[in-house]
C-alpha positions in Angstrom: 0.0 0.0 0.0 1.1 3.3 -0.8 2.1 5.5 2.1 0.4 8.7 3.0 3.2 11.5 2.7 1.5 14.1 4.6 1.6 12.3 8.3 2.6 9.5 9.6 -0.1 6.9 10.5 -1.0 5.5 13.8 1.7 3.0 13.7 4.7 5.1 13.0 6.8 6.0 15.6 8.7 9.2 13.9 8.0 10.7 10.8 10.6 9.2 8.1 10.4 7.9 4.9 12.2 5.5 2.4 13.6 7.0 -0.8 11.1 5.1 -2.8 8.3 6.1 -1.4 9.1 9.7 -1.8 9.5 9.1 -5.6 6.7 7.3 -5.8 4.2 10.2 -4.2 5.0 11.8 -7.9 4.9 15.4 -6.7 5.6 17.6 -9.3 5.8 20.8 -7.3 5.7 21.6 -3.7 1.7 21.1 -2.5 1.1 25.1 -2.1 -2.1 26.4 0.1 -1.9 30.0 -1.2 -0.4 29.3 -4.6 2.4 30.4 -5.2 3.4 31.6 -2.4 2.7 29.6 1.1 3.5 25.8 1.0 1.0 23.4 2.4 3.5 22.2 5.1 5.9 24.3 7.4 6.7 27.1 8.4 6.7 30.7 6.9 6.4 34.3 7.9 4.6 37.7 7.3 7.1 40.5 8.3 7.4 44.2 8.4 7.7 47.5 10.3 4.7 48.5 13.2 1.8 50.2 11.3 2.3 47.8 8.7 -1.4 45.9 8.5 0.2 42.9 9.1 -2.1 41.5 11.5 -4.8 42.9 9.2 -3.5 40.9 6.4 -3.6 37.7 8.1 -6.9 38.0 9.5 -7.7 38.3 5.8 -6.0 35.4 4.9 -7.6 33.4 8.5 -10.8 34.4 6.5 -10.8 33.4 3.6 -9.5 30.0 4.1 -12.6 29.7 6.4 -15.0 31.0 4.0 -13.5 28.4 1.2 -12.6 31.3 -1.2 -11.1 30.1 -4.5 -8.2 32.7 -4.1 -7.0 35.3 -2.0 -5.5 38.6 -3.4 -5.5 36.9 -6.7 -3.3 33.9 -5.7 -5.2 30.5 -5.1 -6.3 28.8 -2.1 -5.7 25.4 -2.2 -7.7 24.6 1.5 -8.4 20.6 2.7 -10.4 21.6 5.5 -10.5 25.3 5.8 -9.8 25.2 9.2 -7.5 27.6 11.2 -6.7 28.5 14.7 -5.4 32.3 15.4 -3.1 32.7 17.6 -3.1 36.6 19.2 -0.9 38.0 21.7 -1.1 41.4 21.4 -4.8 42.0 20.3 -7.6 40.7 22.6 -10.9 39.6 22.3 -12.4 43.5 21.9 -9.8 44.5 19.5 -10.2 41.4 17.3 -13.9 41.6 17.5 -13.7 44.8 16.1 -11.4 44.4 13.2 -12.7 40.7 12.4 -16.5 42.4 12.1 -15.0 45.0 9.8 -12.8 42.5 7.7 -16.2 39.9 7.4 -18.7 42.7 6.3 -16.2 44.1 3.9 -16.0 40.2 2.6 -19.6 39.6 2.4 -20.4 42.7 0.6 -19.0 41.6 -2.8 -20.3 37.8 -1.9 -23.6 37.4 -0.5 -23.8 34.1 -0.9 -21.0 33.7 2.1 -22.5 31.5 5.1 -21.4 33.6 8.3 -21.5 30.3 10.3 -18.5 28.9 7.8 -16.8 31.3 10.7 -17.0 28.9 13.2 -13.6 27.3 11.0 -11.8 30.2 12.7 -10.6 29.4 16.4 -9.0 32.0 18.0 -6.8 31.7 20.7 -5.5 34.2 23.6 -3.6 32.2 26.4 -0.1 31.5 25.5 0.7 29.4 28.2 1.7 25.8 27.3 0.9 26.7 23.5 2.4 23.8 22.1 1.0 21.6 24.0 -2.6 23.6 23.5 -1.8 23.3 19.5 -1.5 19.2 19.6 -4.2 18.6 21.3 -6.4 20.3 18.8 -5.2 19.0 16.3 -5.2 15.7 17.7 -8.9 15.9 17.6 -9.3 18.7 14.1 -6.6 18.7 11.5 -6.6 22.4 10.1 -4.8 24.0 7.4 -3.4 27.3 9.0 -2.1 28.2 12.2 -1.3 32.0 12.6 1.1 32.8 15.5 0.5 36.9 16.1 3.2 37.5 17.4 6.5 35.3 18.0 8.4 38.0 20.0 5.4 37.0 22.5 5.6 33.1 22.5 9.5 33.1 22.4 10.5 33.6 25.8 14.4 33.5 25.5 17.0 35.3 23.7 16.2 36.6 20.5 19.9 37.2 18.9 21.0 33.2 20.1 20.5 31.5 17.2 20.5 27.9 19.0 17.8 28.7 21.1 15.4 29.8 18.5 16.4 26.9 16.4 15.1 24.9 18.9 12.3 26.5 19.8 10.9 26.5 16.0 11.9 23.0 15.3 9.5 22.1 17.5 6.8 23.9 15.6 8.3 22.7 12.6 7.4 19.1 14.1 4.3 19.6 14.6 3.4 21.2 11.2 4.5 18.5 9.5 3.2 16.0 11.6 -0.4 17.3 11.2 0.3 18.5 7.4 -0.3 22.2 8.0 1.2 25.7 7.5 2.1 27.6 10.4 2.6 31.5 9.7 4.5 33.8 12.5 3.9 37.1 12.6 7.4 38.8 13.4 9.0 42.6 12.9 12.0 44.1 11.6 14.4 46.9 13.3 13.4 50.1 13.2 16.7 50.8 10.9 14.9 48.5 8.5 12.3 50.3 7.4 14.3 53.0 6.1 16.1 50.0 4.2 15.3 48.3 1.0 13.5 45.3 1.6 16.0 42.3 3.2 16.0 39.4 5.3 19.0 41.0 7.1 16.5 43.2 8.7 14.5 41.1 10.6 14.7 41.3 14.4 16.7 38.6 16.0 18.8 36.3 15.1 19.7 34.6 11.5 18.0 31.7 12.9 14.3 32.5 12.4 14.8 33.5 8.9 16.8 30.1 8.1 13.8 27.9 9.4 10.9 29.7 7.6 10.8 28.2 4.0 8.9 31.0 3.0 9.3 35.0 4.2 6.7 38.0 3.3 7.3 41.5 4.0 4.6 43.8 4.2 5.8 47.7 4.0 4.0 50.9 3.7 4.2 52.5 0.7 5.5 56.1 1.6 2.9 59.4 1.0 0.1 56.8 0.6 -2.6 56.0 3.2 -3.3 52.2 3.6 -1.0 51.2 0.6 1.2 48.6 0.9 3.9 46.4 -0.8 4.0 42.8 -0.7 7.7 41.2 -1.5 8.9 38.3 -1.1 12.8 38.2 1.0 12.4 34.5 0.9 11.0 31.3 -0.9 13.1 28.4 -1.8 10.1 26.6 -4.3 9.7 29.9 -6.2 10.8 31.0 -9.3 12.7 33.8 -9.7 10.1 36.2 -11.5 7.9 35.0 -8.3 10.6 36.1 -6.4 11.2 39.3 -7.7 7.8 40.5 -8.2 6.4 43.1 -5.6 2.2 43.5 -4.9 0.9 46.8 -4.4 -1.9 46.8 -1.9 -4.8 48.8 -0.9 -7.1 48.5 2.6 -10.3 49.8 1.8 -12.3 51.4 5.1 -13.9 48.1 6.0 -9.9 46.8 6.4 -9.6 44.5 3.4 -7.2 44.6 1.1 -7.0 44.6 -2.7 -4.3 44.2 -5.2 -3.7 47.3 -7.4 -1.1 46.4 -9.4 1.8 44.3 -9.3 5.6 44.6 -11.3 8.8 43.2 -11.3 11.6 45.9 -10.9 14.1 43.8 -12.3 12.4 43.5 -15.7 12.4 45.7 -18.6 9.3 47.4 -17.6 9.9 47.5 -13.7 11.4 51.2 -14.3 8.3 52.3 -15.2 6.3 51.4 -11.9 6.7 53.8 -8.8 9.8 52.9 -7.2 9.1 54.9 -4.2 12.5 57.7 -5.3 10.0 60.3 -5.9 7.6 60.3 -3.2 7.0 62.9 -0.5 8.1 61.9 3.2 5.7 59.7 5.4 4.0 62.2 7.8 4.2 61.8 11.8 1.1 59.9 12.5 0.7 62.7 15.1 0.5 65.3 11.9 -1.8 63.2 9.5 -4.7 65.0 8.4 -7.0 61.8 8.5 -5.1 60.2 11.9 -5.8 63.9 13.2 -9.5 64.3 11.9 -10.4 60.3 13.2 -9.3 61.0 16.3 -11.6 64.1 16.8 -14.3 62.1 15.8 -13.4 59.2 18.2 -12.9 61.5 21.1 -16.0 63.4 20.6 -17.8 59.7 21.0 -16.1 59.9 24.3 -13.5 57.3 24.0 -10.7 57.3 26.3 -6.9 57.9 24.4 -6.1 54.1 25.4 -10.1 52.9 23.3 -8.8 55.4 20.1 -5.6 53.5 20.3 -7.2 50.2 20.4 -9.5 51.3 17.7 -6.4 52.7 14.9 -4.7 49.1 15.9 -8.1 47.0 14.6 -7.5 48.6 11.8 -3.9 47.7 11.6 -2.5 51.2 12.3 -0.1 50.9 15.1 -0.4 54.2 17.5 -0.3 53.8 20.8 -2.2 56.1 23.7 0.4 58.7 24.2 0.1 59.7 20.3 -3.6 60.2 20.8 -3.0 61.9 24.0 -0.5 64.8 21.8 -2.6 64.8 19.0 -5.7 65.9 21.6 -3.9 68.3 23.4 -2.3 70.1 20.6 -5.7 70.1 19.0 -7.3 70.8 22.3 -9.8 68.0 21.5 -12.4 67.5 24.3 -15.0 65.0 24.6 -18.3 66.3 24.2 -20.3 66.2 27.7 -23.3 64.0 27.7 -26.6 66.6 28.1 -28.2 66.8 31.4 -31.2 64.7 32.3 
């Protein structure tokens, strides 16, 4: 009988194979989920800068493998059970109601036909502790296709520059995605120096050891002068080919926090120099001097939210500004809430 490539059965003690039977699964390519870019197995990452929307984008992503989307930004999904579990550690409950509500109206505007209860694929998750453990035992009972770990400065609890210890701490995730044939995604950041970089896997934070045991890296960055714009590149992808490589997305959130593809080019080709290469754009604005940062916070604290609910607000919709920005931006506006009328 022909042996099952993706796990091991019940009767193997550690996942291992003969030459033959890897010949014999006649794979062609490497099994993607989101093709081309995310394998079905492994591990990968979503990188970038704060105020990136890369939590935005993988709640995106969470969806639409839950929903049983044929694609996602224009690449295919390739889902087996269109399951996920969402791992969030720095968004809780309140936050990620907010932003998921936003993201699944914004979805099921353009498709009607979209059964809310599909969902219930989604599992999200906000204790850390013992998360490995947590992660085998459900999917010792539900195989899924996507776990998303948001972020892994939060579950990695030891030094981030030693490359041995966060070797060892990913091989054991590594373990367990390919013992339950699934793709785990980290979210994870790049220095501050970085983002005034061109794009690298040099600038991720930590040590060379996290970028050698993702088989696929994605960097999201902001594209400079342009609200809710983005760039999708690829730093890393061993399966790819090299135009796959080389090419760079251009995204757009819309207000409901889902993003589109607006264009796409590779800047290595004949025709890349045509495309915006970012040279000639104005400078990013302070967040604390951005007309529609500035005007949304008005209107927030006229609702009479607190500077800490604004902040959690801007960070649903994957703009990272934290209380003490709305607290500047108030008093140098002298925004007040607007008292409730008497009774």
């Amino acid at each position: 009988m022909k042996k099952d490539l993706s796990v091991p059965s019940s009767t193997d003690d550690e996942y291992e194979f003969d030459a033959y039977q890897l010949y014999s699964a006649g794979y062609t390519e490497i099994p993607k989920l989101l093709d081309p870019l995310f394998q079905t197995t492994g591990l990968a990452s979503v990188v970038g800068e704060s105020d990136s929307g890369k939590s935005t984008f993988l709640r995106q992503f969470a969806i639409s493998v839950a929903f049983k989307l044929d694609n996602f930004l224009g690449f295919r999904l390739n889902g087996r059970t269109n399951k996920v579990i969402y791992v969030s550690t720095e968004d809780g409950p309140d936050s990620i109601r907010y932003g998921l509500k936003q993201q699944v109206d914004g979805i099921m505007s353009e498709n009607a036909k979209l059964d809310l209860k599909s969902l219930e694929n989604i599992r999200f998750i906000f204790d850390t502790n013992e998360l490995l453990d947590n992660l085998e035992r459900k999917l010792q009972k539900a195989p899924v296709d996507l776990i998303i770990i948001d972020a892994f400065t939060d579950v990695f609890d030891k030094e981030l520059n030693a490359n041995t210890q966060v070797r060892n701490f990913l091989n054991s995730y590594d373990q367990l995605a390919k013992k339950y044939n699934c793709l785990i995604v980290f979210l994870h950041h790049i220095t501050k120096s970085g983002s005034q970089k061109a794009p690298s896997k040099n600038n991720i934070i930590g040590s060379q050891g996290f970028e050698a045991k993702m088989r696929v890296v994605l960097e999201i960055k902001p594209i400079k002068g342009k609200l809710q714009e983005v760039k999708l590149m690829v730093l890393k992808a061993n399966f790819l080919k090299q135009s796959d490589k080389n090419r760079i997305r251009n995204l757009k959130m819309s207000d409901k926090l889902v993003y589109k593809k607006i264009g796409d080019y590779d800047p290595n080709s004949q025709n890349g120099s045509s495309s915006n290469s970012g040279k000639n754009e104005p400078p990013k604005l302070p967040k604390s001097k951005d007309p529609k940062i500035i005007a949304e916070v008005k209107k927030l604290k006229e609702e009479g939210l607190t500077d800490r609910e604004i902040a959690s607000r801007f960070k649903a919709k994957g703009i990272d500004i934290g209380k003490s920005t709305v607290n500047s931006i108030s008093q140098a506006n002298n925004f007040q809430p607007i008292p409730l009328p008497k009774e």
